[in-house]
Every structure is written in C-alpha cells, then in structure tokens.
PyMOL CGO cylinders between C-alpha atoms (Angstrom):
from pymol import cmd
from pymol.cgo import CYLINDER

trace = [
    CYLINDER, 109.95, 80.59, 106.57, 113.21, 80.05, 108.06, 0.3, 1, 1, 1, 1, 1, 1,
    CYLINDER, 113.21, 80.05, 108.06, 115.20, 83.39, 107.76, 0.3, 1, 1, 1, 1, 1, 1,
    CYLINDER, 115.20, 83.39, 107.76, 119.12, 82.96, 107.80, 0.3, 1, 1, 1, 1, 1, 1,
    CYLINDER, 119.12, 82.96, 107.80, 121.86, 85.07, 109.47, 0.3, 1, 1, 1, 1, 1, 1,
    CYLINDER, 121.86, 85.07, 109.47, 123.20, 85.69, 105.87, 0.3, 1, 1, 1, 1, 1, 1,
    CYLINDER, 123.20, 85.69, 105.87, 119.93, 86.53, 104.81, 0.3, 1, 1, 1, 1, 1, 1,
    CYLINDER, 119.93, 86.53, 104.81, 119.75, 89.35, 107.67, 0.3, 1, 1, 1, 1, 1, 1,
    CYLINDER, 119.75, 89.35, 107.67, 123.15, 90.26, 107.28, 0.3, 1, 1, 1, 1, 1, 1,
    CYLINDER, 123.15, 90.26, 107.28, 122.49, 90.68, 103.08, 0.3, 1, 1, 1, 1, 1, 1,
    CYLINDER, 122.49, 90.68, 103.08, 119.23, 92.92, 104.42, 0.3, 1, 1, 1, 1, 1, 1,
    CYLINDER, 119.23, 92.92, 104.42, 121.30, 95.06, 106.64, 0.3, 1, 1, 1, 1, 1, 1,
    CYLINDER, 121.30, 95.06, 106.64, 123.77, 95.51, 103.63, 0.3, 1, 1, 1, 1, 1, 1,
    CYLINDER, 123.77, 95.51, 103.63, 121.01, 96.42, 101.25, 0.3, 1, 1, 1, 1, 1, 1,
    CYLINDER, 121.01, 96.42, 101.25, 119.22, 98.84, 103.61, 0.3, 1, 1, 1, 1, 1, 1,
    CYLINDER, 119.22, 98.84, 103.61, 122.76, 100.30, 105.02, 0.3, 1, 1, 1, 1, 1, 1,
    CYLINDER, 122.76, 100.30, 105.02, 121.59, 99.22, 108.46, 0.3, 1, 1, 1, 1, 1, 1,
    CYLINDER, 121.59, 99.22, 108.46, 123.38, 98.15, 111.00, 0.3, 1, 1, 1, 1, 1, 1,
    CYLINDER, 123.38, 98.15, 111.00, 121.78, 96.10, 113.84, 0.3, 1, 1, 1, 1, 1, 1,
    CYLINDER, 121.78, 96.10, 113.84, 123.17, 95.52, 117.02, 0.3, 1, 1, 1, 1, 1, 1,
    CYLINDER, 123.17, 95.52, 117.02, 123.64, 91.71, 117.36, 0.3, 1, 1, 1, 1, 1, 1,
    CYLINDER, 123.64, 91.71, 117.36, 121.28, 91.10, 120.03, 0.3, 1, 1, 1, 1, 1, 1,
    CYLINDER, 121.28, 91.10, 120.03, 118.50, 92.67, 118.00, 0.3, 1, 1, 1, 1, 1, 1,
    CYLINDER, 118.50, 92.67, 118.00, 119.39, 90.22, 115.20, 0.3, 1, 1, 1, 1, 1, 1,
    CYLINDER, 119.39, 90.22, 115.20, 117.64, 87.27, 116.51, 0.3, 1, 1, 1, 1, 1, 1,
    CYLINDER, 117.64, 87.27, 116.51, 114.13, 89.01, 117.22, 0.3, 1, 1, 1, 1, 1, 1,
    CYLINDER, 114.13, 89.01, 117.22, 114.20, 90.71, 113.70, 0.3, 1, 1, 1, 1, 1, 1,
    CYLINDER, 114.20, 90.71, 113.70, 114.77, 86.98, 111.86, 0.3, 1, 1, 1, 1, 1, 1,
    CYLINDER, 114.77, 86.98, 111.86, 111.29, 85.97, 113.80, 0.3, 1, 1, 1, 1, 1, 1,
    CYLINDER, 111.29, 85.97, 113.80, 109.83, 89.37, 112.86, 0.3, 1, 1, 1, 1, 1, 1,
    CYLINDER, 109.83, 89.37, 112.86, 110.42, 89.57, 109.44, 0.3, 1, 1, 1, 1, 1, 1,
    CYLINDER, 110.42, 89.57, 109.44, 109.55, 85.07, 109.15, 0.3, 1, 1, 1, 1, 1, 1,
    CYLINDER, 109.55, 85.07, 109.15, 105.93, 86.11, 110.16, 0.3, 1, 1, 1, 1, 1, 1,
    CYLINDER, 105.93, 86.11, 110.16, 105.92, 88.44, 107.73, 0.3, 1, 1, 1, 1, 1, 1,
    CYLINDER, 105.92, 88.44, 107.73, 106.58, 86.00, 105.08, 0.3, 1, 1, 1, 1, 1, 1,
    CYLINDER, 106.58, 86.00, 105.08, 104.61, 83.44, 106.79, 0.3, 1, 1, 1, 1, 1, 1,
    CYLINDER, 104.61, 83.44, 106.79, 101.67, 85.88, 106.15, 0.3, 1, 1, 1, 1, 1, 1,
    CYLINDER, 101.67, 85.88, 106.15, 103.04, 86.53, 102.46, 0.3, 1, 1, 1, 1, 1, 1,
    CYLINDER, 103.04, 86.53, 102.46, 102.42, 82.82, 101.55, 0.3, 1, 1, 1, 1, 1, 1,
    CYLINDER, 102.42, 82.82, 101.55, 98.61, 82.99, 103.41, 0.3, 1, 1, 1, 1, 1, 1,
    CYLINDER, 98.61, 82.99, 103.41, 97.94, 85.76, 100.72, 0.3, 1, 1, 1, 1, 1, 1,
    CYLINDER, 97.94, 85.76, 100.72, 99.30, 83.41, 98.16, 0.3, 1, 1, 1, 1, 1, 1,
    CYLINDER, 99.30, 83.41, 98.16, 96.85, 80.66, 99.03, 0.3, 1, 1, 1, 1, 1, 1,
    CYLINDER, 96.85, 80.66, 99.03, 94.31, 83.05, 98.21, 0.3, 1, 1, 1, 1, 1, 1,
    CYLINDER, 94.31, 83.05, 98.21, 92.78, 82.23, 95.05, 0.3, 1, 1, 1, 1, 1, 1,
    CYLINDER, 92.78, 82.23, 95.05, 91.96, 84.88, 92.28, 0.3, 1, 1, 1, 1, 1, 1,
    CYLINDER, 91.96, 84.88, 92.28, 90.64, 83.18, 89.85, 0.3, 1, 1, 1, 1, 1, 1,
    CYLINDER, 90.64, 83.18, 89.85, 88.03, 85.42, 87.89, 0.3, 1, 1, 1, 1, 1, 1,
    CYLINDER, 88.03, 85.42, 87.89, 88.80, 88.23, 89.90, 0.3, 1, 1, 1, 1, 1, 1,
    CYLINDER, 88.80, 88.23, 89.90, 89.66, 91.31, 87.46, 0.3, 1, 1, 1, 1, 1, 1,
    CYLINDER, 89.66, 91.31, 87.46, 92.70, 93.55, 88.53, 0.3, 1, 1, 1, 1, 1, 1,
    CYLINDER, 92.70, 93.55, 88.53, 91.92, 96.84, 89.73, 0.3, 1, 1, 1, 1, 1, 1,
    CYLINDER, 91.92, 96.84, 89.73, 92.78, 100.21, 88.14, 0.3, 1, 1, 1, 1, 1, 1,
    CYLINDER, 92.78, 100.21, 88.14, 91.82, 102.24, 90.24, 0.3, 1, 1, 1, 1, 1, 1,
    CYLINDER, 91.82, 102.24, 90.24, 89.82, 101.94, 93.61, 0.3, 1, 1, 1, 1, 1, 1,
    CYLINDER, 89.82, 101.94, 93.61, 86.97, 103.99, 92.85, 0.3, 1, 1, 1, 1, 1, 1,
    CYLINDER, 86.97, 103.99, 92.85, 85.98, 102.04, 89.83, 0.3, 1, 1, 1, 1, 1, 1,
    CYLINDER, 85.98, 102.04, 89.83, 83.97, 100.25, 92.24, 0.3, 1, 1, 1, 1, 1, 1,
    CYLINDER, 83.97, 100.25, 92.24, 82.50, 102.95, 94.26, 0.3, 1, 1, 1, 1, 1, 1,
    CYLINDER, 82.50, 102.95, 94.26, 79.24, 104.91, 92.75, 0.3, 1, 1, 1, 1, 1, 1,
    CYLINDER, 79.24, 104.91, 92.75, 80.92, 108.13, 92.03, 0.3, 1, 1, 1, 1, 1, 1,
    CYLINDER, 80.92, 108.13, 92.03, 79.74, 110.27, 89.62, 0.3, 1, 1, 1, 1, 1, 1,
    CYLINDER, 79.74, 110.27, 89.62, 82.22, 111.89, 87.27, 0.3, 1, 1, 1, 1, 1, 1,
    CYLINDER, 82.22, 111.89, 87.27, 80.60, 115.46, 87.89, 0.3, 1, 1, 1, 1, 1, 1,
    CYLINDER, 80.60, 115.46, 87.89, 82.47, 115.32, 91.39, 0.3, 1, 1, 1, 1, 1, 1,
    CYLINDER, 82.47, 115.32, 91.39, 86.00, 115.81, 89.87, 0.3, 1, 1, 1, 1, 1, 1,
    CYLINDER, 86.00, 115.81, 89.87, 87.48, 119.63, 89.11, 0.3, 1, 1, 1, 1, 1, 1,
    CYLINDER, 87.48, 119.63, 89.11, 89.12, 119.86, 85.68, 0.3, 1, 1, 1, 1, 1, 1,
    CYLINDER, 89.12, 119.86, 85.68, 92.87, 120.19, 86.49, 0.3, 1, 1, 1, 1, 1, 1,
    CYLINDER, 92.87, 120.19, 86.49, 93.87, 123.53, 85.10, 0.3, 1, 1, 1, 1, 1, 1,
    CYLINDER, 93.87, 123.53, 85.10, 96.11, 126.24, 85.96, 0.3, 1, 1, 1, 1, 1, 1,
    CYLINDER, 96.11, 126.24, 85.96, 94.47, 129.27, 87.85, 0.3, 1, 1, 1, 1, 1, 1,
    CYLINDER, 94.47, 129.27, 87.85, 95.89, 132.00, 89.94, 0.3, 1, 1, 1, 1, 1, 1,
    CYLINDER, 95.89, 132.00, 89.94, 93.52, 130.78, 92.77, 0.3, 1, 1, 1, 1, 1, 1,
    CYLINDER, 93.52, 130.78, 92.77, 91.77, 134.45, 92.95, 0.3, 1, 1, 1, 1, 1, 1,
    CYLINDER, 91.77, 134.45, 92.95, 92.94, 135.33, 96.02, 0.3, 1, 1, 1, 1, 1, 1,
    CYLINDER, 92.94, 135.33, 96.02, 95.66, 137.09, 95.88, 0.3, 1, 1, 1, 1, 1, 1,
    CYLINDER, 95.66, 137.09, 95.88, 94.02, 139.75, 98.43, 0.3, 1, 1, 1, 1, 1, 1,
    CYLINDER, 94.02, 139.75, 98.43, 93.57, 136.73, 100.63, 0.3, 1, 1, 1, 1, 1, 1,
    CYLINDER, 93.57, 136.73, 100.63, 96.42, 135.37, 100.77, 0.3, 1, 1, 1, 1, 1, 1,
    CYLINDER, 96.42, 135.37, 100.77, 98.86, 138.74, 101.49, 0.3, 1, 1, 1, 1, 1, 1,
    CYLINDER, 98.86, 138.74, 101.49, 96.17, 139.63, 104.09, 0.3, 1, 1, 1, 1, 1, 1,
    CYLINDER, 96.17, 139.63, 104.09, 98.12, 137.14, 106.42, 0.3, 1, 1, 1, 1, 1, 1,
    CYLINDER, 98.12, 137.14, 106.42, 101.43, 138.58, 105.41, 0.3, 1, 1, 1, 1, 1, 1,
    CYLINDER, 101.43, 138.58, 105.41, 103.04, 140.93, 107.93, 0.3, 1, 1, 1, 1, 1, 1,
    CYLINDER, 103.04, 140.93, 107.93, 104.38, 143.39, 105.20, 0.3, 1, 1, 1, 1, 1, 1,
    CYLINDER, 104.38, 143.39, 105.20, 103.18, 143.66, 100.99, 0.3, 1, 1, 1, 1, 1, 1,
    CYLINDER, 103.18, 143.66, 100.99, 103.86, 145.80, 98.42, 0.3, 1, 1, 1, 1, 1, 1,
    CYLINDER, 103.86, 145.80, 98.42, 102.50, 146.05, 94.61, 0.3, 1, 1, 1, 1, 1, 1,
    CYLINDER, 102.50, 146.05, 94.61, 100.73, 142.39, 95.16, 0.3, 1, 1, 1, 1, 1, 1,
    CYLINDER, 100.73, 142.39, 95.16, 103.89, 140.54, 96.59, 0.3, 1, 1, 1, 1, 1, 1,
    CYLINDER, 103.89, 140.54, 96.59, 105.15, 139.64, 99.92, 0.3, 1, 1, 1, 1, 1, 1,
    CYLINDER, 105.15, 139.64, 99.92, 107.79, 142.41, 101.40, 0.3, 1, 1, 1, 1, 1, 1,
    CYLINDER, 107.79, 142.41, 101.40, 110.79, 140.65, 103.52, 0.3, 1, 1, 1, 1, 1, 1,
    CYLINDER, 110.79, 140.65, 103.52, 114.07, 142.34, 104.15, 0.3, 1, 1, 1, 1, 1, 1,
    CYLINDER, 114.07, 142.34, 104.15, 117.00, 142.02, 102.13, 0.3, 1, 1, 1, 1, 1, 1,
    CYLINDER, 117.00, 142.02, 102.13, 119.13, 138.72, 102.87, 0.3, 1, 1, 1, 1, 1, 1,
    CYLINDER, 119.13, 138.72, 102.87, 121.73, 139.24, 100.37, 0.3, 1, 1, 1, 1, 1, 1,
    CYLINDER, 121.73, 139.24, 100.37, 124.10, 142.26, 100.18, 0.3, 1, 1, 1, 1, 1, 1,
]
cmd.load_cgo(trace, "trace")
C-alpha cells in the first residue's frame, strides 16, 4: 500500500508528532509493510471459526484455581510496618510536611 506525504503529514497531525523531513521517507515504507501485512491477515479466512471471549476458554483450567475477589485487610498488617523505619498505633510514622 502506497502511503502518501498527506497521509504522513495527517498522521503526524493526529499523533502531535513532528518528524524531521528526512525521517519522513523511511516511516512511509515502515508503516506500507505494516499494512501490507494488515491485508495478509485479511486473506485469512474465518469461516466457522467462533470469536473468542476470553483466552482461557480454550485452555483446561479448572474454575477452583480462581480467588473470589473480595475485600480483605490482607492480615498483615504486622508484616507490612515491620519494613517501615518508624510506626505507631498500627500506622506508618513520617514527619510532619505541612506546618
């Protein structure tokens, strides 16, 4: 696919880029193989192929692996400020910033 200077000139616009114009040349060939391989994958036939929702609908996974997504305090609170230089009454203790 042939890729204009207008057409490079409308991307630069669009992606508030600015390329030098020596660079302009080998981004038009960059970006033409890029479509070139665009209409490849649209020679591709998917006929009878079903769309995926998800990747793992394919892969034998068994539903026991997944957590529940609820809200915890993590339990380890004792943990956690053990790695703080400074805590008091179960928070982190940093000086004052604001007077």
């Amino acid at each position: 696919m042939e890729i204009k200077k207008q057409d490079i000139l409308r991307i630069e616009r669009l992606a508030r880029l600015k390329l030098p114009e020596q660079e302009e040349q080998g981004f038009s060939q960059r970006l033409s193989k890029v479509f070139d391989w665009i209409d490849q994958l649209r020679e591709v036939s998917i006929e009878g192929v079903d769309p995926m929702v998800s990747p793992l609908d394919t892969v034998n996974v068994p539903k026991t692996t997944w957590r529940n997504d609820e809200v915890s305090d993590g339990e380890c609170q004792d943990q956690i400020l053990s790695n703080a230089p400074e805590a008091q009454h179960g928070y982190f203790s940093v000086p004052k910033v604001v007077e």
